[in-house]
N, C-alpha and C positions, 0 to 999 in steps of 0.2 A: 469869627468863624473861619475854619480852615477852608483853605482853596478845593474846590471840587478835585478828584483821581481825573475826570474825563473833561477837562479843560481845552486841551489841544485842540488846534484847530484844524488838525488832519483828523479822520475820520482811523478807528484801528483798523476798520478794515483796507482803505486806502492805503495807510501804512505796510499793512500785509504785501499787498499786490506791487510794493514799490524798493520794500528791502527787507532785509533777515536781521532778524536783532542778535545781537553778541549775545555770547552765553554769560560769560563771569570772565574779565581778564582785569589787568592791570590798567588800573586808569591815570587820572591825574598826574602828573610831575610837576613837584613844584620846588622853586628857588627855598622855600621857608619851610622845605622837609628838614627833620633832622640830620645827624648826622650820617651818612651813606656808611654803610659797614662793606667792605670790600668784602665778595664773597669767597666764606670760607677761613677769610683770614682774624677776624675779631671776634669776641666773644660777645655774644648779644644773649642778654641779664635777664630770664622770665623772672614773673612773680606770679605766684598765683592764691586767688580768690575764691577760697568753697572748695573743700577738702575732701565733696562727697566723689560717686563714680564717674560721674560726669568730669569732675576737675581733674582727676586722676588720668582719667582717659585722655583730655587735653594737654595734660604733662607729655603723657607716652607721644602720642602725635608730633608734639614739638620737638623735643629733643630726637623726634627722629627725624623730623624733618630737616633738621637743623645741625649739623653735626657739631657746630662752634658753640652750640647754644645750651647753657646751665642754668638752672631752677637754683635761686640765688634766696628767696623768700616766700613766705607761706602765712596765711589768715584764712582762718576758720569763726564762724561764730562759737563754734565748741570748742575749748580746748583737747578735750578728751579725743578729736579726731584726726589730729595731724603727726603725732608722734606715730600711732600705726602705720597711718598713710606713708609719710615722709620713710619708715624701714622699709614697707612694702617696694616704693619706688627704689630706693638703695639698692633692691634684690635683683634689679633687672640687668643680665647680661649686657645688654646692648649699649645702655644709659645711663645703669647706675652710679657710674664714675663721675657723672656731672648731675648728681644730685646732692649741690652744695650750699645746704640751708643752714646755718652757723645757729647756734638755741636764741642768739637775739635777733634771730629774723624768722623766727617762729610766734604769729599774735595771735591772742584770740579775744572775742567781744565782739560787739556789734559797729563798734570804730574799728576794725581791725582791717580794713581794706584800706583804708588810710595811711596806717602803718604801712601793707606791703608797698603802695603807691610811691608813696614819700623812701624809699628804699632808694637804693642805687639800682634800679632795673628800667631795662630797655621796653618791653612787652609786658601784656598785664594778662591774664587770661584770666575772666570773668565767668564764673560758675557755681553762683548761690540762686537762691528761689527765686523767680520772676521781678517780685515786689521790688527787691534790694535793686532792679540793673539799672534805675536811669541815673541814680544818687551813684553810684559806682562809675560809671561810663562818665558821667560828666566831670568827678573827680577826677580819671585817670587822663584824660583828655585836656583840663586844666593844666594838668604835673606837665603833659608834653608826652605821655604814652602811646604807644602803638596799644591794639586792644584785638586780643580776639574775644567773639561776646557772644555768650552762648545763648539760643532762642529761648522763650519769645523775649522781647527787650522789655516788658511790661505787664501792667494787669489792667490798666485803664487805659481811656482813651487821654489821660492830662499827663499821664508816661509817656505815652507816645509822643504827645507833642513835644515833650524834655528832651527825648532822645534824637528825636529828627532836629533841634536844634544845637544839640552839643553836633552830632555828625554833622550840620553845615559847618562849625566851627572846627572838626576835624581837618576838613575840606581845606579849611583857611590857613591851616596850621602842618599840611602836607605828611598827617599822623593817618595809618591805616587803622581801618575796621572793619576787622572782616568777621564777618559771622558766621551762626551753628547752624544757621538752615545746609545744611551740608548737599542736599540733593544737588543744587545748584554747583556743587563742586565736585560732581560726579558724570565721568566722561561720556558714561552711552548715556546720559539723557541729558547733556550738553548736545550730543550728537542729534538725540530726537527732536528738542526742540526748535535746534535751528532748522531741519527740514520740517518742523510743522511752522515754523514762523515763515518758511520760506516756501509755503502753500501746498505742501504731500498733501494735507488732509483738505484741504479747497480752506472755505470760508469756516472758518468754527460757527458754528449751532447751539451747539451743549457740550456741557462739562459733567463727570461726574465725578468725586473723591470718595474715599471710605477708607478710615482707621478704624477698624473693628476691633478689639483684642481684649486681652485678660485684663485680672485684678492685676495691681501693684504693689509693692512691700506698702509694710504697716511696723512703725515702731510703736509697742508697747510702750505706757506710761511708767517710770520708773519714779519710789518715792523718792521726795523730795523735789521733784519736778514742779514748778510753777505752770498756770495754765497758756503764761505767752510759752514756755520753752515745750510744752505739749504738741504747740499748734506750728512751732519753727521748725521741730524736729520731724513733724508729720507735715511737712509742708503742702503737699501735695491738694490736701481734703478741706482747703481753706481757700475761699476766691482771694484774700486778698493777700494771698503771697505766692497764689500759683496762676491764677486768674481760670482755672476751671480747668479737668482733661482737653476740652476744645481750643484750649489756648496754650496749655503746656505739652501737649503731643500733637494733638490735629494740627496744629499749626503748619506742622511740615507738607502736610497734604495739602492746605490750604495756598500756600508757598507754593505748590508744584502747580497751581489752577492759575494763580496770578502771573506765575514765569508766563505759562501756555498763551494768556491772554496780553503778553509783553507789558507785563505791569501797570494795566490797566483795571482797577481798580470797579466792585458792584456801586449800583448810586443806593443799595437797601437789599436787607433780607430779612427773610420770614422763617421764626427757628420754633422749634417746638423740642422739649425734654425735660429729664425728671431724675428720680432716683426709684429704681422699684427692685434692687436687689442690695447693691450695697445703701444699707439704709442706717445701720448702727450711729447711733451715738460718735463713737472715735471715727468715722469718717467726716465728721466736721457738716459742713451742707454744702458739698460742691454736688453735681449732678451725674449720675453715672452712664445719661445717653443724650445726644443731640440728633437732631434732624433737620436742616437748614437748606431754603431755596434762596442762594442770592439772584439777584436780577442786575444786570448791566447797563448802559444806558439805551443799548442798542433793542434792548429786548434779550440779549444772549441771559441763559438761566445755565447756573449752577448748582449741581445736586450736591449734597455732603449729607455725609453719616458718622459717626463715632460713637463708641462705645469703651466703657472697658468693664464687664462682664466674664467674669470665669464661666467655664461648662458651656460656650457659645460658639460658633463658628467664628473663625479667625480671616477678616477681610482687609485686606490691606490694598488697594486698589486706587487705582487712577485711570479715566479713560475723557479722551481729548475728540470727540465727534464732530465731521465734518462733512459739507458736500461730496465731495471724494471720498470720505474714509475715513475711519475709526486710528486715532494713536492709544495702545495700552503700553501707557506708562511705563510702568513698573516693569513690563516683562520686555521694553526696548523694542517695540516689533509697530510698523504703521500696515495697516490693509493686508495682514500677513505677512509679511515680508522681513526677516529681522531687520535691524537695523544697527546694530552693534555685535559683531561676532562673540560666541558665547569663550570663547578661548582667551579672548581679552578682557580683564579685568581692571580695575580701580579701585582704590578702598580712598574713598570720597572722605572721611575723617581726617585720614594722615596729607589728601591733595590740601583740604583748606590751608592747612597748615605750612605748607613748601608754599603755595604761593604768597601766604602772607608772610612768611620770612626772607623770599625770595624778593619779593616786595620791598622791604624792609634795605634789603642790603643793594638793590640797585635804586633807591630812591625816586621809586614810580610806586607810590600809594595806592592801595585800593581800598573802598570804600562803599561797604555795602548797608550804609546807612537808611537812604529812599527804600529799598523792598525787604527789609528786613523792622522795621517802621510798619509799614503796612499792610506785612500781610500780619503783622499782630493784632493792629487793628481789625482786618479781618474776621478775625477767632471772635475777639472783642463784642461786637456787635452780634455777632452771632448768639453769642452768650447773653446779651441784655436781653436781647428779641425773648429768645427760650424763656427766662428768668420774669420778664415783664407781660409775655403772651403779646407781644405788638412790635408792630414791624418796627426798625431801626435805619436809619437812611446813614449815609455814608459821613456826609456832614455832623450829625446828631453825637455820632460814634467818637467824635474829637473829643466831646465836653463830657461823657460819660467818668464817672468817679468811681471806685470802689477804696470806701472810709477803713483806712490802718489805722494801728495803733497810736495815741496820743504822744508819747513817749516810747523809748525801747528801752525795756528793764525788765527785768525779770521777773513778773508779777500778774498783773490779770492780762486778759489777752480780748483781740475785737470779737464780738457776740457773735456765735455762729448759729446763725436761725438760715435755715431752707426758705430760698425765695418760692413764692409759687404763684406761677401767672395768673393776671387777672385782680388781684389781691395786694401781694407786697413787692 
């Protein structure tokens, strides 16, 4: 059994009234990091992993981050998706001159992260469907790669435990990992929460989150299509490659509850959801709403919501409630008062990215392994609870499974039946 989140033997609130928790910097230095790239001066080797928008956008990110830095190799499980991609990137003014992927550093297949890994590259960036990250993450982390790794790292709680175990071993190996919870790398609510950890808002009380939003793309089935390549392609609408909307988006909202509570982790929550619009067939059985109260140890509750519903009010919201005062989130403001001027900006995407290159070349790792871990777990339990109709404790969430594929080939794919509480 995993160690309890609320093991400490200071109190968080104690902890509150006695220091301010860092936002996201540079941690670690260690003798057994690679080798230090002088900055600016060497060229530091991406590869990357998952050819979709997401990986595309973590391209853009890096080579801007990074002015020495060129996209050297490329794996897609489609082949059909990295010849567009790879001209696409060529087109860009800024970049494109250091997008130099030679045709036999172009793989594709379900080993094809393998290949980018085993590459001559420094960085790895990780950017296929949930299912794929801990088997990725531990491979590049093996080779001796830096990783950026994009959320959530899993779909169960026996992923998570994989993944917090390669990240200690990052740790030992002075390799960063920096991850897509991006909030966290975003300056006014770096700003907000050190004065909420440094007591604006008094004692926290209640949490509230809410991802509200639309539908999502939908790729039609085309013949010739096997029903695993149906369910890879559509990744989204299957728990066991994306672990639910509440785990491949809410996550991030989720992540913003956890920062607020300095990584202090529910001991259980109680979820309720379903599907009552997007119901078809080709959306597989993932669930199209959640509703979830986690409970703390102290008693502090957490409210959350998510949706992705077209024709719906659009709520995207975070609010931090206190003896003193209310923090909202998202709009950067404690008890009124802004708290990040609105003439200062940050595109929280492109910072992850200079830090963890910046990282890279002065040889001080970072390693956002521990709450990038957990708050997946998080979503995780949240999702059993809804799915089972019964609460889920923080512990339980560790040994939680969701059964993949026997084999990966092209051919039948894992049964997608709608869980439904009380029943399956």
């Amino acid at each position: 059994m995993a160690d309890s989140p609320n093991s400490q033997s200071a109190s968080r609130r104690d902890f509150i009234k006695t220091t301010g928790a860092a936002a996201v910097g540079v941690g670690l230095t260690s003798a057994m990091a690679g080798a230090v790239h002088a900055a600016g001066s060497e060229t530091l080797k991406v590869g990357l992993v998952g050819c979709g928008g997401r990986g595309s956008g973590a391209v853009k990110d890096a080579l801007t981050a990074d002015p020495a830095a060129e996209l050297v190799a490329v794996g897609d499980t489609f082949a059909d998706r990295m010849g567009p991609r790879i001209r696409y990137l060529k087109r860009n003014r800024k970049y494109g001159d250091r997008i130099k992927v030679d045709d036999d550093h172009i793989f594709a297949g379900f080993d094809a992260y393998k290949q980018v890994i085993d590459s001559d590259v420094d960085v790895v960036l990780l950017a296929t469907p949930p299912h794929f990250r801990p088997a990725h993450l531990a491979y590049a982390i093996e080779k001796g790669k830096h990783v950026f790794c994009e959320k959530p790292v899993a779909v169960d709680g026996q992923g998570v435990r994989s993944v917090m175990e390669t990240c200690r071993q990052a740790k030992e190996k002075g390799l960063s990992v920096v991850s897509g919870l991006c909030y966290r790398y975003h300056e006014p609510k770096r700003e907000l929460m050190k004065r909420v950890h440094d007591g604006a808002v008094g004692e926290i009380i209640a949490l509230h989150t809410s991802y509200n939003t639309g539908e999502l793309w939908y790729n039609r089935p085309q013949p010739g299509w096997s029903p695993m390549e149906t369910q890879v392609r559509n990744w989204l609408y299957y728990t066991w490659l994306s672990g639910d909307l509440i785990n491949e988006q809410h996550i991030h909202s989720l992540d913003k509850m956890a920062w607020a509570m300095q990584d202090e982790y529910p001991v259980k929550v109680s979820s309720i959801g379903g599907r009552i619009k997007r119901t078809g067939e080709e959306f597989g059985h993932v669930y199209d709403h959640f509703c979830s109260v986690y409970t703390y140890a102290d008693g502090t509750k957490c409210f959350s919501t998510c949706r992705q519903q077209s024709g719906c009010t659009v709520d995207i919201n975070d609010y931090i409630m206190g003896t003193k005062g209310t923090a909202d989130v998202m709009g950067h403001r404690i008890r009124g008062f802004e708290v990040w001027p609105k003439d200062r900006k940050t595109d929280m995407y492109l910072k992850e990215h200079e830090e963890l290159f910046a990282a890279i070349r002065a040889g001080e790792p970072i390693n956002d392994g521990d709450y990038m871990s957990k708050s997946t777990l998080m979503a995780i339990m949240a999702r059993e609870s809804a799915y089972s109709g019964k609460d889920v404790t923080w512990d339980e969430a560790f040994d939680i499974k969701v059964p993949g594929p026997s084999e990966y080939v092209w051919g039948s794919a894992p049964e997608a039946s709608v869980r439904i509480p009380g029943i399956a």
